[in-house]
Each structure stands twice: as structure tokens, then as C-alpha cells.
C-alpha positions, 0 to 999 in steps of 0.5 A: 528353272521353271522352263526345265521343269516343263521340258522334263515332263510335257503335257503336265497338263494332261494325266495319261500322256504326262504319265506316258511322257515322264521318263524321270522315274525308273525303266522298270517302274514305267514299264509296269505302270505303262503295261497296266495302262495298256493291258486293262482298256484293251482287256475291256475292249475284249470282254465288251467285245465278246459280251456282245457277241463280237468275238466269234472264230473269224473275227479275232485271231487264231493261233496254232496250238500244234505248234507246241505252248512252249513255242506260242508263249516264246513267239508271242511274248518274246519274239512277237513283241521284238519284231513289232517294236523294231517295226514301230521304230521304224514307223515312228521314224517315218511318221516324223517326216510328215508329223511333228507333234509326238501325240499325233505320230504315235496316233497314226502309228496306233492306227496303222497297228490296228489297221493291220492286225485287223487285217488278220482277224477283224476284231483283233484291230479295236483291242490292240488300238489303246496298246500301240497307242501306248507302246508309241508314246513310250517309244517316242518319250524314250527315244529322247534319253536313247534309241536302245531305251526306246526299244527296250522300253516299249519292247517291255510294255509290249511284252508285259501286254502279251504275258497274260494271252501268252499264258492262256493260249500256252494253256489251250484256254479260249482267249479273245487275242 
């Protein structure tokens, strides 16, 4: 009994990644949990940014509005968070030959998702760094029950992390990503 207890929830001794490893409760209740735990650090990182005057026009991302907010809130809430997950997969899956500990692959997944959202707008790596950090380890704790539960789920924090800037972009107001 005891050893199955501790393979349906590992790293109970640590409370962010027991919360990030436990897929005993509902996708859609770890989907709202893991999503505030993405999206309210990264939003501080932002602000933190911003108020100290990191935040100018060349260091965090630049959107197009002509586009229409229609079609920026589609391509950042749906069709951004889609695309990069299949691609985290895909990372996670390569990770794993060189990487056996999952708190390890999804800090190198988090890092090369920094490292190349940085590469698009400097700024924009240090607030995306805690997030793909989670949309990781949510794949990874999700991968064990399915490969569709781990996109899904990890598609859907992701999402949830883009709603907001998806909204405030949509609406023509300053954001910081």
C-alpha cells in the first residue's frame, strides 16, 4: 500500500512539484490550478520587469495589430499554445535520451523555451521561463496515463497562461507579452 501511494504522487515532499506531479484529481481542476501557477510568477516577473524599466519596445515581443484582434487572439490562445506544445513534446521526447529525471527534462525544456522566445524579443525569455517550466512537468506527469492527456493538458494551461495577454492585445492595450 504504501509503495503505491508514493508512485501516485511523487515528490510529496516537495509542494509545487507534488502539485504538478499529481494527476489523481480532475484535467480540468489541474488545468485551472496549474495555470494560476504559471500565469501569476510570469506576471510578476513582467511587472518586476517593466517597473524597472526593462520593458522598452525592443526587448519584449511586438505583435501585429493590422492582423485584426480576432485573428491575434485565435493565433495566441489557440493556435500558439497548440503548435508549441506539440513541439514540447517533441523536446521532452529528446530530453529523455539524454535525461532521465522528469524535473530535469522539463528544466532543459524551460530553458531552451526561454532561450528561444529570447531570441525574438530579449525580455520576453525571463517571463516565459516559470511557464514552460510548468506546461513541462505537466506534460510529463501527463504523459504517464496518455499521450493525448499530456498534450491536452499541457495545451490547456498553456492556453489558460495566454488568455489574459491574448485579451489585452486583442484590445489594442500595452502588454509586456
Amino acid at each position: 500500500m504504501q509503495s503505491e501511494e508514493v508512485e501516485s504522487q511523487p515528490y510529496a515532499d516537495h509542494r509545487v512539484l507534488s502539485l504538478l506531479f499529481d494527476t489523481r484529481v480532475p484535467v480540468g481542476k489541474y488545468i485551472i490550478r496549474a495555470g494560476v501557477l504559471s500565469l501569476v510568477p510570469s506576471l510578476a516577473i513582467a511587472f518586476i520587469l517593466s517597473l524597472i524599466g526593462l520593458g522598452g519596445e525592443q526587448a519584449l515581443p511586438q505583435f501585429e495589430r493590422e492582423a485584426g484582434p480576432v485573428f491575434l487572439f485565435v493565433l495566441m490562445v489557440i493556435v500558439g499554445p497548440a503548435l508549441e506544445t506539440l513541439f514540447l513534446g517533441l523536446g521532452l521526447w529528446l530530453l529523455s535520451f539524454v535525461l532521465r529525471d522528469p524535473v530535469r527534462k522539463a528544466l532543459g525544456s524551460c530553458a531552451i523555451w526561454a532561450a528561444l522566445h529570447s531570441s525574438q524579443a530579449l525580455l520576453w525569455g525571463p517571463v516565459v521561463v516559470w511557464p514552460f517550466f510548468v506546461f513541462s512537468c505537466a506534460y510529463l506527469a501527463w504523459r504517464r496515463k496518455s499521450r493525448w492527456h499530456a498534450l491536452g493538458v499541457a495545451c490547456g494551461i498553456h492556453m489558460f497562461q495566454n488568455f489574459l495577454p491574448g485579451v489585452l492585445i486583442a484590445a489594442g492595450l500595452p502588454t509586456s507579452g
